[in-house]
N, C-alpha and C positions, 0 to 999 in steps of 0.2 A: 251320562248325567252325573255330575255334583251329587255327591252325600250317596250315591250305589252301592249296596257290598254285595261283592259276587264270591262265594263260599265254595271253592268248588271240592267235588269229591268223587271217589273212585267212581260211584254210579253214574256219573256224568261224563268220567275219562274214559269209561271201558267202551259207549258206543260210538263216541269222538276216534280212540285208536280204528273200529271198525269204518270210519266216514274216512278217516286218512287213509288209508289203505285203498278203497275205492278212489279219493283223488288220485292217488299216486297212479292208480293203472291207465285216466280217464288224461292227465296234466302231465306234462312234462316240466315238473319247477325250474323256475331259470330260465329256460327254454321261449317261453309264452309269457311276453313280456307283462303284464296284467292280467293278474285273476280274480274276478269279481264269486264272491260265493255268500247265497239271500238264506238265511234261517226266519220262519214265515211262523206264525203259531198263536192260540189266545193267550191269555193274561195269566202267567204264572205256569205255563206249561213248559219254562225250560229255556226259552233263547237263548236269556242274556247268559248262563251257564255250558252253555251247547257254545255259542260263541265263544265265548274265553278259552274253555276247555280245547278246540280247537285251534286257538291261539297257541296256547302252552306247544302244545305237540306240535304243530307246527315248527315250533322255534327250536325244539328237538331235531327237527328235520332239515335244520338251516335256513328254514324259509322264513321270511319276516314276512311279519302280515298284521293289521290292528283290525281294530274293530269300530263299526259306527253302530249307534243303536238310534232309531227311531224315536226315542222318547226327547232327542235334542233338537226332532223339529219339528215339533208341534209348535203351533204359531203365536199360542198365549203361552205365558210360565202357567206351571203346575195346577197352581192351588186357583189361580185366576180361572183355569180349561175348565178346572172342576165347578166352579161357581158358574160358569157360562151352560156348564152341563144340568145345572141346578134348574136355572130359567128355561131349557126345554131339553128335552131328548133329543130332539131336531137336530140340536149343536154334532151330533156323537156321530165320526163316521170319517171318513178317507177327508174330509173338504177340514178336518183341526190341524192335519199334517201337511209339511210345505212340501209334498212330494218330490215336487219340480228342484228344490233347492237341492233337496238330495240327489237326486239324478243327474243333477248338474255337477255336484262333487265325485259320481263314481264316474260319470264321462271324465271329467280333467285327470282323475288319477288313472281310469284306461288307457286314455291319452298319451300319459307321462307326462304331466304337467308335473313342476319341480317342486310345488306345494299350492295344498287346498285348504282355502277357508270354511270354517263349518261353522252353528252354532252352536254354544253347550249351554246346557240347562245347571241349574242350581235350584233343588228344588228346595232348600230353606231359607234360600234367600229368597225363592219363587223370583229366577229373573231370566232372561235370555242372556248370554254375553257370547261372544268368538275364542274359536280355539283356529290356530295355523298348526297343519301337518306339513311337515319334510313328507310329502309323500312319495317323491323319488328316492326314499330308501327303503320303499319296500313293495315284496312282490305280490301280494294276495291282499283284498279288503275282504272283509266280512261284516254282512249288515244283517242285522236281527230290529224284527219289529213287526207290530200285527198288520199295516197295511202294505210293507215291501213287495208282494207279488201283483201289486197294480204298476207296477214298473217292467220292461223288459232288459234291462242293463246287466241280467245276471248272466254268468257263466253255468253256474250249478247252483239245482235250487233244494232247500232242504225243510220240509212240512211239519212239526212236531202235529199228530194227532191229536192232542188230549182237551177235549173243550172244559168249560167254564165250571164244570160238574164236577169231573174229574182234576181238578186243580185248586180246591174248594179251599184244600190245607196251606198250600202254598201260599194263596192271594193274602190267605192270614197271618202267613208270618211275614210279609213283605211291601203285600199293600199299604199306602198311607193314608187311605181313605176307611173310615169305622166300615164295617161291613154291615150291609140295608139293602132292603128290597129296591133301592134306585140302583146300587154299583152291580145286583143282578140283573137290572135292565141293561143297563149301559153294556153289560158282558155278553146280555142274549144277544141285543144289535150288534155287537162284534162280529159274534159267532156267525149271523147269520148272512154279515158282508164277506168272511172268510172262508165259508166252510167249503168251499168248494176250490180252495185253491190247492189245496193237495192233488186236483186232478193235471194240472201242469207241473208237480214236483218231480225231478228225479231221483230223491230220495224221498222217505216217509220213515218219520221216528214215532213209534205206537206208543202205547199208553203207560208200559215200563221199559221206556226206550229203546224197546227192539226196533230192531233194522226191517224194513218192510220196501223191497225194490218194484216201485209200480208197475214197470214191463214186465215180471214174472208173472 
């Protein structure tokens, strides 16, 4: 999305260096010609920071890899989702996001398709527009966003733990919506279409970003 600043820092590189470490033992980079990896989690618990940060190191490791976030396909711009969310609670939930669109971009670049058209948000301009990736130059995607695990397109999938409670500070240094007893609705119906999708992750990143391996 247009107008995002992703600020990253060491608390966010140090459980990323542990997440690479695990792909390296689970991936052969280079090897396996596409690798799809889902960052899943509520509002402000961490994705779009977990992604990046995993980008970086990545690119330390020779492996190109970008990132797609969920909040470019939502099907109205921003500030429009938000007014439709005004008119009812109803609106809030898996059926705002074009899921399929996106699924359809991590299939053509598992594929090897030579480039994918996506949407990208502009949230001050509040518009939709197209971005094209050269996605044949690179080996790993990584998509972060709260409803990504109603998809099965992933390779490896990664759960941040921390619900709406516990992320209270961050929505407010980042969120663009005033904070109100409605953006705590919208966050509860999150929580409660999500909260169980940590039981299909193979990782789980807990509430100060420990490593938490579900099979153990």
């Amino acid at each position: 999305m247009i107008g995002d600043i992703i600020e990253l820092e060491e608390r966010h590189l140090a459980p990323a260096r542990e997440i690479i470490a695990q792909l390296k033992e689970r991936f052969s980079f280079g090897n396996k010609p596409k690798i799809a990896i889902g960052i899943a989690g509520e509002s402000g618990s961490g994705k779009s920071v977990t992604a990046f940060a995993l980008q970086k190191l990545l690119e330390g490791e020779r492996v190109k890899s970008f990132v797609l976030q969920m909040d470019d396909y939502f099907k109205l711009p921003p500030k429009t989702n938000h007014e439709n969310r005004l008119v009812s609670l109803e609106n809030v939930g898996t059926h705002e996001v074009d899921l399929e669109k996106l699924a359809q971009n991590l299939n053509d670049f598992r594929e090897g398709r030579s480039e994918i058209e996506k949407p990208l948000v502009s949230y001050n301009e509040n518009t939709i527009g197209t971005e094209k990736i050269n996605a044949s130059a690179y080996d790993v995607v990584i998509v972060e966003g709260t409803y990504i695990f109603e998809m099965n397109e992933f390779d490896f999938k990664i759960f941040i733990d921390r619900n709406y409670k516990d992320t209270y500070e961050n929505r407010m240094k980042r969120n663009r919506d005033e904070q109100s007893d409605f953006v705590e609705q919208v966050l509860e119906i999150e929580h409660r279409i999500i909260r169980d999708f940590k039981n299909n992750a193979d990782l789980i990143l807990g509430k100060n970003y420990e490593l938490i391996n579900p099979n153990l």
